[in-house]
Every structure is written in C-alpha cells, then in structure tokens.
N, C-alpha and C positions, 0 to 999 in steps of 0.2 A: 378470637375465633375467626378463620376462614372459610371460605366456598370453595372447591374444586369446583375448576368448571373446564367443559373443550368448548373448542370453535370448530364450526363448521361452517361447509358453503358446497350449494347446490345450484348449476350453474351461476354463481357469483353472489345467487340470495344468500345471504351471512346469518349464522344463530350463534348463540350463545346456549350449551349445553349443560345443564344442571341436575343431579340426580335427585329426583323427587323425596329421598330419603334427608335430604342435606337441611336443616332446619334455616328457612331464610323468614321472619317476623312479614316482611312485608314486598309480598311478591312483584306487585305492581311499581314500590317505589322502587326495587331495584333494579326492573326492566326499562325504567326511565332512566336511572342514572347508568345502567351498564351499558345501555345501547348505545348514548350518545357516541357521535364521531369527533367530537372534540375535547370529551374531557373523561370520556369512557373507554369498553373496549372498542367498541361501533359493532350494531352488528343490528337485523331487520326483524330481530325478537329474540326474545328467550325462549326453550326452548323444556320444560320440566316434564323429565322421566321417567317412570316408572316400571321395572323390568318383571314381567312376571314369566317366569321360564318354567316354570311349573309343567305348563300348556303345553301341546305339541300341535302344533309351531306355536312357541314362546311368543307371548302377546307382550306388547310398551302400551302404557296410558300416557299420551302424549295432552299436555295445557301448553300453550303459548298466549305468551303474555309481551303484548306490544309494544314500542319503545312508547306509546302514549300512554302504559299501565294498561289498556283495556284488552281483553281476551277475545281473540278471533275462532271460530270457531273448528274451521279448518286452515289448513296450509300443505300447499302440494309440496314443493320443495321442503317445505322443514320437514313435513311425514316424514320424506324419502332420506333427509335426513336423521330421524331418529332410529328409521328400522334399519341404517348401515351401523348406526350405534350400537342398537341393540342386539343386531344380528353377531356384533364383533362381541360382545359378550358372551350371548347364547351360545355362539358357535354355531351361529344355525345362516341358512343361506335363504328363509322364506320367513317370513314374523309377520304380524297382525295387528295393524297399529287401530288403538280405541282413539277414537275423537270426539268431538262435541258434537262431532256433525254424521255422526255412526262410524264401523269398524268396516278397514281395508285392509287387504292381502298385499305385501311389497315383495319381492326378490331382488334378492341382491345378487350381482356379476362383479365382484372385482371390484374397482368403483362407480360399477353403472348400479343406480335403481328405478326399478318400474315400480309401481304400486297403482292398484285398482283404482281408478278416482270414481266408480259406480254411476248413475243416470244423472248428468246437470237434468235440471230441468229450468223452462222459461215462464212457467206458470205464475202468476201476476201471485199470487197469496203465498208463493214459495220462494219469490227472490229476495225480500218481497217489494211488489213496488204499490205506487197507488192506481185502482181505476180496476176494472174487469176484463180486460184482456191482456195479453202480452205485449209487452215492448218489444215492437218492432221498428226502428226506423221511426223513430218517434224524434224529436226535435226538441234538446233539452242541451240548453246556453249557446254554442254557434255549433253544434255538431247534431247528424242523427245517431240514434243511439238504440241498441238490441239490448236488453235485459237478460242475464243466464246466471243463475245460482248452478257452480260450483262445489258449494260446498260455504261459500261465503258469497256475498252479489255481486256480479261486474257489470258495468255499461259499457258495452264493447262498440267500440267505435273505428269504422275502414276508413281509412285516408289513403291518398296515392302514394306518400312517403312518410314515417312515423318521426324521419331524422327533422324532417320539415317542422313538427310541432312543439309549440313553447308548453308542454309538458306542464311545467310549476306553473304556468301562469292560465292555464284554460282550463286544466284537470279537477279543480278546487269546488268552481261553480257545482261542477256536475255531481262530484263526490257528494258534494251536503245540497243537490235540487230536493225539493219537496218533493219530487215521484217520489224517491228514494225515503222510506221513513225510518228507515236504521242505515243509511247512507251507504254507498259506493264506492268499490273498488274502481279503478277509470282504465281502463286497456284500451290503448290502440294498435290498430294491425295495420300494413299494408302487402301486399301482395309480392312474392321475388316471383323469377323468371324460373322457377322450380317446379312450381304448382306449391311453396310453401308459403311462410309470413313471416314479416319482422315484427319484433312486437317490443312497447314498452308503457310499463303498468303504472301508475299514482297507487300506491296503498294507502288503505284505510287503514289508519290507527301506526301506521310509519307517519304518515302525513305527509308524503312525498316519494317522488320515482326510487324504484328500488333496479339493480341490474337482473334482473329476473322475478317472475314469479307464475308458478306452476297452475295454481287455480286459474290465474288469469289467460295461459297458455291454452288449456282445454277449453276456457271458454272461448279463444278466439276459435278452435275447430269445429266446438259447437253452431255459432252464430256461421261461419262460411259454411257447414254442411246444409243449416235450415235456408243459407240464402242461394245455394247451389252452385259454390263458389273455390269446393275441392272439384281437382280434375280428377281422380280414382276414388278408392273404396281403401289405398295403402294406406299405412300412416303419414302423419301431416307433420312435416318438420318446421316448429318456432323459433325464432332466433330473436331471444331478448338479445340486453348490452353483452351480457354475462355469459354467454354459452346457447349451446344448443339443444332442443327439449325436443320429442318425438311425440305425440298425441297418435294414439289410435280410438276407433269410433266402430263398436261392432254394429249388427243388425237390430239390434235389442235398443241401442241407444248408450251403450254401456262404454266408460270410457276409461282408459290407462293414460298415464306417464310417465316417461321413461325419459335418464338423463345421469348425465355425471353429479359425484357427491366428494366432497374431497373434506377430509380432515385436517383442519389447520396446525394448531398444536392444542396444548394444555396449560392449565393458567391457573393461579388461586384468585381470590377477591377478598379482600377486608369485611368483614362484615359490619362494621361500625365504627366511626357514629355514620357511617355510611359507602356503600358498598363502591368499593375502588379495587381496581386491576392493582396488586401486588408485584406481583412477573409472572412471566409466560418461559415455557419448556417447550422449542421447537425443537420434530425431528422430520428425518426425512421421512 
C-alpha cells in the first residue's frame, strides 16, 4: 500500500501534503519519519486535508502534525498552504480553512495567499505564559522577551541583527523557560532601513530554525506595533531565510498574511513496515 502525497512550501516553510481520506495507522510516527532531512522527504510538517466543497466557499479541515509527532495548533504558512491546495481542487479562489485554533478566510492570487490570521493576543492565560500580566520585555535566558499567541505562542525577541544570533544554540533555553508551560516558539526580529524586519524562528515541535514561519512573522508586527516600532499604519514587510511575508494590522487588532505558496511536485510513500519516499513526479 502507498500514500500519495505533494510538497509544498510557503516562503521556503516546507509541508508535506496528505489527503485526510488516505488511511495512514499512525499519523505521528509518520511525521517523524517523513520530515526528517536525512533519511526522509524533509519538510517542517505534515500537513492532513480535508476538502469539503460542499460549502460555499469550500472549507479544508487542516491537522499538522510535527516532525516531533506532536500537533500544533495553528500554522500560518501551512494554512496558506492548504487553502492554494484546496482552492486548486475546488476551483475556487477564496476557501476557509478549520484549525485547532478556529476558522480563517485565505484568498488566493496565482501563487500569492493571504489568509485572515484574526486578533494575536498577549494576554498572560492565552499565550499562555506564567504570572498575571503580560510579557513584556521580560528577561528569560540572555534576551528580553514579548509573549504574543498567534495562534500558537512566540517569545518575540528584537535584536540589532538576527544574522548576528546563534539561533540553535540560545533559542532552546527560552523555547522550554518555565514562563512557558506549553513552551515556545522563539522569533527574532531586527529592524531594515525600510520601516520592515528580518526575522528568524526556532519551532516548537521542528525543534529547530525553520526558513520561514508565518505565525511567528505576525507576531513580530504585533510585538513592534505594541512597542511603537512600525513607522505607518501600511503593511509590515517580514523577510525570514526563505522569502518575503506582508503582515497587515487593522484598527480592531485584526491581522492577515500574505506571501508566496509554491507547489513542489507529487510523490508516493510506502506505507510499511515504515513510511519512505518511493519517487517523486516533478513538473514545472
């Protein structure tokens, strides 16, 4: 028996695409074996589908499931990747993606997609962290640190250059600090001569720098709007490893983003005694 599966990648965040129908025994060991970058496909999660077109606009129930097995609740760039999936199915150019962490509106352009990412919030019981106020600038391993649920929790942290930091080796502390009681994403930003930010993330449950990611990009606009550190009211342009991500920020608090989505190719997997890359069908 095999898996059909695609590849995707959202500026340079990598999924592995699986339709929820496709019977896989054990979700989690396969997102450990497929991700890895050494003996797998590699990729910063799996990505399980569910298309219901029924709806108008066609909703996806999106699960992702981490290269470490454990399930995140949201993810901006994979969203943005399943609703270019699913929209190429539906035929539809607007889709509705369900998450753990509730449902968001995406549009798709061609290969750009936006999708609603709705109000972060920094409230101490919803990122969550420990103590009764917010993390702000709080001092957790050698960095200060802002707390902002996305969707998932980041400790967002400004530095003068992100190129400057040893990433794997300082990220780790802060990911598993005690504030943290379901532990941390780690973002840092530093500031271009644009009015935008460079950014690069530690994922929770990658367990390591990933070339992009979308939750952690909104939370950087978040944390610079509460510190008064966007120069306008336009969108805030992010620039992980991997590409470039747009953050907008309305009056409300309400946030989107927007970014390229590229489809790699299509691939099977063995299903047993353990899930392995077969071959891959690339097309242009």
């Amino acid at each position: 028996m095999t898996i059909p599966y695609e590849k995707y990648h959202g500026a340079g965040n990598e999924f592995i695409i699986i339709d929820a129908n496709e019977f896989v025994p054990d979700r989690s060991e396969l997102a450990r074996q497929v991700c890895d970058r050494t003996d797998g496909v590699g990729a910063d999660g799996v990505l399980f589908l569910a298309l219901e077109d029924q709806y108008s606009p066609p909703r996806v129930i999106m699960t992702l499931v981490q290269p470490d097995g454990s399930n995140a609740a949201m993810c901006g760039n994979g969203a943005r990747c399943a609703a270019h999936w699913a929209g190429k199915r539906a035929g539809a150019d607007t889709v509705m993606i369900d998450t753990q962490a509730g449902t968001y509106r995406a549009d798709i352009d061609d290969s750009n997609v936006t999708i609603e990412m709705g109000v972060p919030s920094m409230a101490p019981v919803q990122v969550p962290v420990a103590g009764d106020e917010p993390m702000v600038d709080q001092r957790v391993g050698e960095f200060e640190v802002t707390a902002v649920n996305t969707g998932v929790p980041h400790a967002v942290i400004f530095v003068d250059d992100v190129a400057a930091v040893d990433v794997e080796r300082v990220a780790p502390e802060i990911r598993h600090a005690d504030v943290f009681p379901e532990g941390a994403n780690v973002t840092f930003a530093s500031p271009d001569e644009y009015g935008g930010f460079d950014q690069r993330t530690f994922e929770r449950g990658v367990e390591g720098e990933t070339q992009a990611c979308g939750t952690g990009a909104v939370a950087i606009a978040v944390a610079a709007h509460y510190h008064g550190q966007l120069d306008s009211d336009g969108p805030v342009e992010i620039h992980p490893p991997g590409g470039d991500l747009e953050i907008t920020l309305d009056e409300t608090g309400a946030t989107t983003l927007h970014g390229p989505v590229e489809w790699e190719y299509d691939g099977q997997l063995g299903s047993a005694p353990a899930p392995r890359r077969l071959d891959a069908r690339r097309e242009a």
